[in-house]
C-alpha positions as CSV (number, residue, x, y, z in Angstrom):
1,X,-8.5,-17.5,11.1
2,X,-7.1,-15.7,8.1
3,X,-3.6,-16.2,7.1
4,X,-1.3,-13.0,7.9
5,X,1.6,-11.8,6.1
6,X,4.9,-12.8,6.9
7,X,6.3,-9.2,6.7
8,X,5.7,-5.7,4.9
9,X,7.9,-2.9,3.5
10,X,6.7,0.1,3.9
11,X,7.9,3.9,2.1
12,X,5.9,6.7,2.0
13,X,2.4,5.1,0.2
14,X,3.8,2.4,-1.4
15,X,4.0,-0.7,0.1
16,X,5.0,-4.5,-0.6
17,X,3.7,-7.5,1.4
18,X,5.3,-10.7,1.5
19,X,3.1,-13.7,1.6
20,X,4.3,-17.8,2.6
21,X,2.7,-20.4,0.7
22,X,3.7,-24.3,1.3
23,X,4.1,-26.5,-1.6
24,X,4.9,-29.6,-2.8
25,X,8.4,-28.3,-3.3
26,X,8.9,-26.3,-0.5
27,X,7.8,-22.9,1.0
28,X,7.3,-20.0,-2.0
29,X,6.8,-16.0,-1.2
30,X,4.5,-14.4,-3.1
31,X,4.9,-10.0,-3.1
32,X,1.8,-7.7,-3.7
33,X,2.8,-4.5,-3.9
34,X,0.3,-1.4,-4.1
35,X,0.2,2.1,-3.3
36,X,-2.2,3.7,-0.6
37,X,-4.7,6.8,-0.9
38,X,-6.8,8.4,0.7
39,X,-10.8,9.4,-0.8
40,X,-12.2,11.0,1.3
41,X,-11.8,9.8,5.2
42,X,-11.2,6.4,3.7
43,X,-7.8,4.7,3.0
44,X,-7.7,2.5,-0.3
45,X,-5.3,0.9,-2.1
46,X,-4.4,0.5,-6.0
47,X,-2.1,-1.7,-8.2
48,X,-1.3,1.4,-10.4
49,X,1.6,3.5,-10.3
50,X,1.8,6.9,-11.6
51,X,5.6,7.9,-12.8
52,X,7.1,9.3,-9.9
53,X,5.6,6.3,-7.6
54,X,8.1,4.5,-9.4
55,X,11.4,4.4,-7.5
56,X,9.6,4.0,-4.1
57,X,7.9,0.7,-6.5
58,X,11.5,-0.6,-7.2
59,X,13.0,0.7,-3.9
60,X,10.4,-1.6,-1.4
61,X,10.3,-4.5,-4.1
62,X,14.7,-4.3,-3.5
63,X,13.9,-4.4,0.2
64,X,11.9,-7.2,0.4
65,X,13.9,-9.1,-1.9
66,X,16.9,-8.4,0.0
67,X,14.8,-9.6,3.3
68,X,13.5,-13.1,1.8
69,X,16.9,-13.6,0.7
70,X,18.4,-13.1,4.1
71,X,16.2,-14.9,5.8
72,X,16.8,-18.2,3.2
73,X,20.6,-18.0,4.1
């Protein structure tokens, strides 16, 4: 069974997923952000940002932070 995400933040294309990982010193989250497009009839997904991707980049990476950091208190 693969291991799903413990959430996801979502604007527009760009997207950040949270991911749990148990260690020896506790539980860490791990954040892969990417941005969706479309080629064709297929949906794919990139770590590259053009420019103007960039505030939806910094406003879901804020979100999740703000999340994880409610959730730990």
């Amino acid at each position: 069974m693969a291991k799903q995400p413990v959430f996801e933040v979502r604007l527009g294309r760009i997207k950040a997923v949270v991911w749990e990982n148990e260690t020896e010193k506790g539980t860490r989250h791990n954040v892969q952000v990417s941005r969706l497009y479309k080629e064709g009839d297929e949906w794919k997904s990139s770590s590259s940002f053009g420019r103007d991707d960039l505030p939806l980049v910094g406003k879901v990476c804020d979100l999740a932070h703000s999340r994880l950091y409610g959730e730990a208190a």
